[in-house]
C-alpha positions as CSV (number, residue, x, y, z in Angstrom):
1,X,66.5,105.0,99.0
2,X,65.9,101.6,100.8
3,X,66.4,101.4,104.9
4,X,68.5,98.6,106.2
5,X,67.7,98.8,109.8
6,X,70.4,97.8,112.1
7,X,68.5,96.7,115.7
8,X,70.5,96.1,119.4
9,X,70.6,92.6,119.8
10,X,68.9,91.3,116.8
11,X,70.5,91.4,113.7
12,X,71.0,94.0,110.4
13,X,68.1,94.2,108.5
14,X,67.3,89.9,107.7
15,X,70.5,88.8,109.4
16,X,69.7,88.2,112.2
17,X,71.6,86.7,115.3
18,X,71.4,83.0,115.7
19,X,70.8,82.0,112.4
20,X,72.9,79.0,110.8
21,X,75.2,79.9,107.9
22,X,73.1,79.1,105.3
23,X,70.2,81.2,106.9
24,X,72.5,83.8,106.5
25,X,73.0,83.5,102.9
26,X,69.6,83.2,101.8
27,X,69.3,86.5,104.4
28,X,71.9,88.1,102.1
29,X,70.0,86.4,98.5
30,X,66.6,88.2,100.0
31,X,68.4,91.3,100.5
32,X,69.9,91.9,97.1
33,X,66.8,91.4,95.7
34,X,64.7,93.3,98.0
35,X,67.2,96.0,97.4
36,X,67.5,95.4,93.5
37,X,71.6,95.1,94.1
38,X,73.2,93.4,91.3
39,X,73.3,90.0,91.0
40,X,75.3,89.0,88.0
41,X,78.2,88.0,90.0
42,X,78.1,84.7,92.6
43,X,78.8,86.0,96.3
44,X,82.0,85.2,97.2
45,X,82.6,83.7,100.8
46,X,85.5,83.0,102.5
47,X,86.2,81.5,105.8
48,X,88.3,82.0,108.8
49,X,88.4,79.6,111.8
50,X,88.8,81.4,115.1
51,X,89.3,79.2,118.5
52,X,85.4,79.1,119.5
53,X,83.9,79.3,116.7
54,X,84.7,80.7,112.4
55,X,83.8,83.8,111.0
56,X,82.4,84.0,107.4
57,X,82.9,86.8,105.1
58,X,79.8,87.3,102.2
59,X,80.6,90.1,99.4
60,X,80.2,91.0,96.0
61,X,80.1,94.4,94.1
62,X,77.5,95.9,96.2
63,X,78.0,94.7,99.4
64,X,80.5,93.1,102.4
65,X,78.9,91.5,105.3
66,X,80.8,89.8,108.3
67,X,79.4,87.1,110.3
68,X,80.8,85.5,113.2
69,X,79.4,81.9,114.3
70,X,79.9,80.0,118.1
71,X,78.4,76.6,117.6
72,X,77.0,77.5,114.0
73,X,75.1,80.3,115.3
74,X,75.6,83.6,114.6
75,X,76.6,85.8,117.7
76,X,78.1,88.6,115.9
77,X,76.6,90.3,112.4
78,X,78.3,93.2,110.7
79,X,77.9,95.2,107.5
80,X,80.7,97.8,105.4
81,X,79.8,100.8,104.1
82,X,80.1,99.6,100.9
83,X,76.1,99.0,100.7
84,X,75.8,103.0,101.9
85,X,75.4,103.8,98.3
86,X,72.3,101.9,97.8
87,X,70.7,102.1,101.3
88,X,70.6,103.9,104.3
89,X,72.1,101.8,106.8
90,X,70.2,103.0,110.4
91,X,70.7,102.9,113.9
92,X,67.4,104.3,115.8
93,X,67.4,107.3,113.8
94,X,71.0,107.6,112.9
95,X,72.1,107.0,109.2
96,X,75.4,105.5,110.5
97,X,77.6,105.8,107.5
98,X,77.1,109.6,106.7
99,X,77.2,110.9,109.8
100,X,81.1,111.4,111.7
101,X,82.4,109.4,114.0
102,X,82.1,111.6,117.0
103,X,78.6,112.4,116.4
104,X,77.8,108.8,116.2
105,X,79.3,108.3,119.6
106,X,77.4,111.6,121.3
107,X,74.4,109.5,120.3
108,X,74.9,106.1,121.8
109,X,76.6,107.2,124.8
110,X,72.6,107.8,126.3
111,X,71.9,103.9,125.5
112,X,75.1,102.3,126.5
113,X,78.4,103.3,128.1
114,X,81.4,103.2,125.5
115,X,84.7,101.3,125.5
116,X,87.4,102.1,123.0
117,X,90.7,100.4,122.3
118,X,93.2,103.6,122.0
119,X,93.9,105.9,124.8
120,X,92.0,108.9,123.2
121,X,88.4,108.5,122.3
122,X,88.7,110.4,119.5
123,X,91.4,108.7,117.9
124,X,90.2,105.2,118.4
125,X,89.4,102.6,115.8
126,X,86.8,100.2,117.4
127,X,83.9,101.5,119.9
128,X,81.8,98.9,121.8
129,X,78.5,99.6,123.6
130,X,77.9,96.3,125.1
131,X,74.9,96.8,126.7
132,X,72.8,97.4,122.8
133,X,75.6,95.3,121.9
134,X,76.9,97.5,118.9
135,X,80.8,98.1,117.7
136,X,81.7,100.5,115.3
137,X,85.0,100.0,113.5
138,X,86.9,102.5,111.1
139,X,90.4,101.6,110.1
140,X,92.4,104.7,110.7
141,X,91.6,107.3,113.6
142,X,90.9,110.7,112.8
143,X,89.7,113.9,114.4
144,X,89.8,117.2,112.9
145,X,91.9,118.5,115.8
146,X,95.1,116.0,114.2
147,X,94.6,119.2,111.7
148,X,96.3,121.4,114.4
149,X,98.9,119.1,115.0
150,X,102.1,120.0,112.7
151,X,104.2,117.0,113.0
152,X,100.7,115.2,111.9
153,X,100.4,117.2,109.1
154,X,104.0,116.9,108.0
155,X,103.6,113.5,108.2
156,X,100.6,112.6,106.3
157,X,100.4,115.4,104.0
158,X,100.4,113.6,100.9
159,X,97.4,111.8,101.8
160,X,95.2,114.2,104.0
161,X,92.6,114.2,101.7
162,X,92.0,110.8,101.6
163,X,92.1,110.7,105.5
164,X,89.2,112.6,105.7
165,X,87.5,109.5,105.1
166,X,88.0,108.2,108.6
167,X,85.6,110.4,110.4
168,X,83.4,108.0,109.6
169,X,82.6,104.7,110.3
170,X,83.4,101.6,108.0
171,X,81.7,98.7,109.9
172,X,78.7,98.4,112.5
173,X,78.3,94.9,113.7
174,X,75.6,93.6,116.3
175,X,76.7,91.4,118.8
176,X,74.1,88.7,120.9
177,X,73.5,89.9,124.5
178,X,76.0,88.6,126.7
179,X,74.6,86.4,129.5
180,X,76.1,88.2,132.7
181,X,76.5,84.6,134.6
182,X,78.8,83.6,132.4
183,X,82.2,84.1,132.6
């Protein structure tokens, strides 16, 4: 299976941080046919304009990639986990999509302290590490301990199984370093 290496500060395998749009496309061309994805279908992007810059959105079939531009420049690159079917998607030597959510942060916590946007760790949807400038993004929370919880369980037990999904990760984006003079 094919490695799509995702390095601190740099970019996701050819997409890299500070390319221009179309850079980014042929990035995403080179990579379907490096990885011998499918290519019968046009990649669909779609736009949407944020107050300092846009974000572009690049996905067929195979594959969803996110890219955030300031001044036409990539500053922020992300991939699904769509693309973990045809390639191991790695972060130092993590496979990031096949391995849980809490094990994912164990391992980054040595390289970068770790914000989260909920009140429990464990049941947050987006983690930052700022300072290897990775997020990780997953659309529900969900520990194993919400198995212990019966009100939980009452509540969602039509769809448990499916929520099983969320202990892992759907997105990892890499974000440009932050200049700490600027405010």
């Amino acid at each position: 299976m094919k490695v799509l290496p995702v390095v601190p500060h740099v970019g996701i395998g050819p997409l890299k941080l500070g390319l221009y749009p179309e850079q980014i496309l042929a990035a995403i061309k080179q990579l379907r046919s490096a990885f011998h994805l499918p290519d019968n279908r046009e990649i669909q992007i779609s736009k949407d304009t944020e107050d300092d810059g846009f974000s572009l959105r690049y996905l067929d079939d195979a594959f969803f990639f996110l890219v955030r531009y300031q001044n036409n420049r990539a500053v922020e690159v992300a991939v699904d986990d769509t693309l973990k079917e045809r390639a191991k998607i790695m972060l130092y030597d993590l496979e990031v999509f096949r391995t849980p959510a809490e094990q994912c942060i164990t391992f980054l916590k040595p390289f970068s302290p770790c914000s989260y946007d909920l009140g429990d760790e464990q049941l947050s949807t987006n983690y930052e590490f700022d300072d290897i400038g990775i997020r990780l993004w997953r659309e529900h929370p969900f520990h194993p301990k919400l198995l212990f919880d019966e009100s939980y369980m009452k509540e969602m037990s039509l769809v448990i199984d499916e929520m099983y999904r969320y202990l892992y990760f759907e997105i990892i984006a890499v974000k440009r370093q932050t200049d700490p003079n600027q405010v």
